[in-house]
C-alpha atoms as an extended CHARMM CRD file, in Angstrom:
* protein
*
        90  EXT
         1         1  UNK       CA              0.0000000000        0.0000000000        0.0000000000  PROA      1               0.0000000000
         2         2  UNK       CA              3.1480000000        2.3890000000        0.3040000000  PROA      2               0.0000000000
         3         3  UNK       CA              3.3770000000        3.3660000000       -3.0350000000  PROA      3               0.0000000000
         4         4  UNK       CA             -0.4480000000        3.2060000000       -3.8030000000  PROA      4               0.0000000000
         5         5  UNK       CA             -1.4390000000        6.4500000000       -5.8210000000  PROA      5               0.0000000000
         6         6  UNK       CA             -4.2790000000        7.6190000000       -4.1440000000  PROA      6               0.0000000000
         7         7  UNK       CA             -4.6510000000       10.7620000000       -6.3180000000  PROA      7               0.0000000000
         8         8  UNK       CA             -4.8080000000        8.7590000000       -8.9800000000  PROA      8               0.0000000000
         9         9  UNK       CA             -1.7240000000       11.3280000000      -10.9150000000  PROA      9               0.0000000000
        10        10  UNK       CA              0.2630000000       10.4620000000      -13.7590000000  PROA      10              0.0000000000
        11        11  UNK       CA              3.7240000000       11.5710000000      -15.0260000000  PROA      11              0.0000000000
        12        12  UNK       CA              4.1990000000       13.6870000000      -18.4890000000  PROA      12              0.0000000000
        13        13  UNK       CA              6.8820000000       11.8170000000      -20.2140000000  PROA      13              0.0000000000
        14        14  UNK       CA              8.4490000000       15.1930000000      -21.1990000000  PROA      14              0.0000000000
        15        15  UNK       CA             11.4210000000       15.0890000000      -23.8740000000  PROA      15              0.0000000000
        16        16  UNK       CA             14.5050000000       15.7240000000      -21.8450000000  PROA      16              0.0000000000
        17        17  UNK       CA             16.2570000000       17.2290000000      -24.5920000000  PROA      17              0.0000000000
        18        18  UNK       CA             13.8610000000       19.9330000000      -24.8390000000  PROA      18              0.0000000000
        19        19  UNK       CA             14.4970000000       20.5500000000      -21.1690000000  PROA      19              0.0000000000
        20        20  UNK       CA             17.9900000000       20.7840000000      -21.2980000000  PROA      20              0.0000000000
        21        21  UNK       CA             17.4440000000       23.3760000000      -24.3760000000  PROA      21              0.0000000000
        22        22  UNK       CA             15.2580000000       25.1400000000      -22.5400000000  PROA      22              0.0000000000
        23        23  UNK       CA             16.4510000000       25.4550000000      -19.1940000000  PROA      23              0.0000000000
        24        24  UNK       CA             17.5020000000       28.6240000000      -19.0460000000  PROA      24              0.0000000000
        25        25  UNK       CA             13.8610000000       30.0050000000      -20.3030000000  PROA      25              0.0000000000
        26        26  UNK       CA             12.4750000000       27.4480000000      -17.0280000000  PROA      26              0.0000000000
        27        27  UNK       CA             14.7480000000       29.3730000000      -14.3990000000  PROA      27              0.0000000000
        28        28  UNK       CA             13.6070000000       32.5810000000      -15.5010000000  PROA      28              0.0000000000
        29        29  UNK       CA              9.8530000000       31.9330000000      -15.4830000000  PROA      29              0.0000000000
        30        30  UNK       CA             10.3260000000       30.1930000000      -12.0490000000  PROA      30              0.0000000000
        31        31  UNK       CA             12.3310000000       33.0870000000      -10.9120000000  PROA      31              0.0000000000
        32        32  UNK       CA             10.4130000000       35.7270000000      -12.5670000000  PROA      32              0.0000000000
        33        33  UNK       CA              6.4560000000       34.7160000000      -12.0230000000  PROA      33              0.0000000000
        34        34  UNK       CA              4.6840000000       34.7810000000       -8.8020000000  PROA      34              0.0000000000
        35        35  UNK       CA              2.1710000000       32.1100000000      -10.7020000000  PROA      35              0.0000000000
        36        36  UNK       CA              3.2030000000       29.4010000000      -12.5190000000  PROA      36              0.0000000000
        37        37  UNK       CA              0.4650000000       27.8730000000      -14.8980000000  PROA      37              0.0000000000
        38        38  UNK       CA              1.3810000000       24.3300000000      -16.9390000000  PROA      38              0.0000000000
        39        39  UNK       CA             -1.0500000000       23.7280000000      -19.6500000000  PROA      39              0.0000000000
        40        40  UNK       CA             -0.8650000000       21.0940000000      -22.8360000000  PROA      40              0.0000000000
        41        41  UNK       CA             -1.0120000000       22.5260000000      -26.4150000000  PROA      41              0.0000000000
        42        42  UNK       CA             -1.1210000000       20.3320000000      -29.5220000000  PROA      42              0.0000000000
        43        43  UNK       CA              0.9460000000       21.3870000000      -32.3890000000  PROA      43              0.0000000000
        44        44  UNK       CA              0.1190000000       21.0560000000      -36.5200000000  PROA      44              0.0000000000
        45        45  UNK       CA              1.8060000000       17.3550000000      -36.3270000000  PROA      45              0.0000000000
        46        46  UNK       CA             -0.8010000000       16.5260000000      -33.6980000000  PROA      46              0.0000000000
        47        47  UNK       CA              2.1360000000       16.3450000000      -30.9690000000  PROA      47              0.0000000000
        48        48  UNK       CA              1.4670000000       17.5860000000      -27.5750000000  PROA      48              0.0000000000
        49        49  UNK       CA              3.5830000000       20.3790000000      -25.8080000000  PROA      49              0.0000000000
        50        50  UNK       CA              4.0480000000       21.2890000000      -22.4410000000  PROA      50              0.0000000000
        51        51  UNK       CA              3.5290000000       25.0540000000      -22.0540000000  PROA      51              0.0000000000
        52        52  UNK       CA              4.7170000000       26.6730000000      -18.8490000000  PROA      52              0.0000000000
        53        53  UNK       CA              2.9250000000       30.4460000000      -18.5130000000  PROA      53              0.0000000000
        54        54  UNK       CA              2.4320000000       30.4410000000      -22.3410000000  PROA      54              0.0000000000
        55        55  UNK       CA              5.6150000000       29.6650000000      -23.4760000000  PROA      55              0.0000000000
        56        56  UNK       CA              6.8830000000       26.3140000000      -24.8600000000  PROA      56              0.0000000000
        57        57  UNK       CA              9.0730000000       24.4730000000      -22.7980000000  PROA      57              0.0000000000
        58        58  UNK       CA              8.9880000000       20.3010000000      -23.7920000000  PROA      58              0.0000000000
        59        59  UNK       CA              7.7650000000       17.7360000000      -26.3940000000  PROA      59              0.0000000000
        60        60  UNK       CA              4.9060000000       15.0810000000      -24.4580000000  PROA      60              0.0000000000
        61        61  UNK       CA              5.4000000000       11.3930000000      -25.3980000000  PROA      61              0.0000000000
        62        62  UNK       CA              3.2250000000        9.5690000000      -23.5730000000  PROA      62              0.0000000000
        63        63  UNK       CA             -0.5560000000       11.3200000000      -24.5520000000  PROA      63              0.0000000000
        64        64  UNK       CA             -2.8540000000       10.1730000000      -26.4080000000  PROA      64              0.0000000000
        65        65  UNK       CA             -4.4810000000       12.5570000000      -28.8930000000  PROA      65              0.0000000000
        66        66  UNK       CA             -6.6400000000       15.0780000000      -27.3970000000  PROA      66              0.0000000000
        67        67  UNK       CA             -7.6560000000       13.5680000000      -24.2660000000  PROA      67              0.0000000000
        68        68  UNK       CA             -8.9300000000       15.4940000000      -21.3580000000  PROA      68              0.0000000000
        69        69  UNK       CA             -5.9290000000       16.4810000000      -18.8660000000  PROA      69              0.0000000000
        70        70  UNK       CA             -6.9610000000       17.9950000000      -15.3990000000  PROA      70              0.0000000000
        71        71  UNK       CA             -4.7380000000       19.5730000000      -12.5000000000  PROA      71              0.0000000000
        72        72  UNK       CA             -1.2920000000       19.9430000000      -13.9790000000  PROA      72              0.0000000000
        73        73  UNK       CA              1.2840000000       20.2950000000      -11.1720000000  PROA      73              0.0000000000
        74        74  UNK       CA              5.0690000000       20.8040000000      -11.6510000000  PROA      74              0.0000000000
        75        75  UNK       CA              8.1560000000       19.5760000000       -9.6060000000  PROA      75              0.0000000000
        76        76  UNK       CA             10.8930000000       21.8050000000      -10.3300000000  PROA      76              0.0000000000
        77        77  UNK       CA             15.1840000000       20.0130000000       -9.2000000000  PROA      77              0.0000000000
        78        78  UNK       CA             17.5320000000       22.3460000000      -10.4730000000  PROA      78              0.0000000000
        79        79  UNK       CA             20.1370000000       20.6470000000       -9.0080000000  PROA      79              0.0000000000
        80        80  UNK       CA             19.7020000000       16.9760000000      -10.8640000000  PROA      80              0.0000000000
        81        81  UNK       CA             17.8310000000       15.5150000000      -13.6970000000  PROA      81              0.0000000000
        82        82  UNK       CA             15.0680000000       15.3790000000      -14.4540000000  PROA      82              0.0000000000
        83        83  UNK       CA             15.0510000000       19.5150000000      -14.3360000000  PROA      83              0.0000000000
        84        84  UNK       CA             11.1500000000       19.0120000000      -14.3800000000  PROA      84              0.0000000000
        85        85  UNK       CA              8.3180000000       16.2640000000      -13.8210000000  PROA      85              0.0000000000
        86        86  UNK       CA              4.6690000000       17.1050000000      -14.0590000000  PROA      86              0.0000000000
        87        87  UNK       CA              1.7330000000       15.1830000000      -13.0150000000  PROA      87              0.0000000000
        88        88  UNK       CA             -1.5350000000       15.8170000000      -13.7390000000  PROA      88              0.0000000000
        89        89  UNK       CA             -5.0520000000       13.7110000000      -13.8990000000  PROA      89              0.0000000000
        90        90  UNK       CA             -6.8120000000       12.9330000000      -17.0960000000  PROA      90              0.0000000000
């Protein structure tokens, strides 16, 4: 039962190169907002990207096409890798 999710979340598969690329533009939002909002656009090739305050930050490999994504939270390790995880509920 320890690692039971209760909240029933699941983890973005985000493309970590696009992280790395983009880590500078993640500091600076983090640093620079007082709100940060994650939301999921889909692009002309019908691939899904993770936007972070309206900006693109990461490629999504593990959606399905348009499906219904709730509550997207963001863990932020500037430290290590992964740079970011986010969860969210579909």
């Amino acid at each position: 039962m320890e690692n039971f999710n209760y909240e029933n979340r699941h983890y973005l598969a985000l493309k970590q190169e696009d992280l790395k690329l983009n880590k500078e533009k993640i500091e600076w939002i983090f640093t620079n907002y007082e709100q940060i909002t994650f939301s999921v656009k889909w692009n002309k090739n019908k691939t899904p990207i993770l936007m972070m305050n309206g900006y693109k930050i990461a490629s999504i490999s593990n959606l399905k096409s348009h499906i219904n994504i709730h509550d997207l939270k963001g863990e932020f390790n500037f430290n290590n890798t992964p740079l970011l995880r986010v969860s969210c509920r579909f």
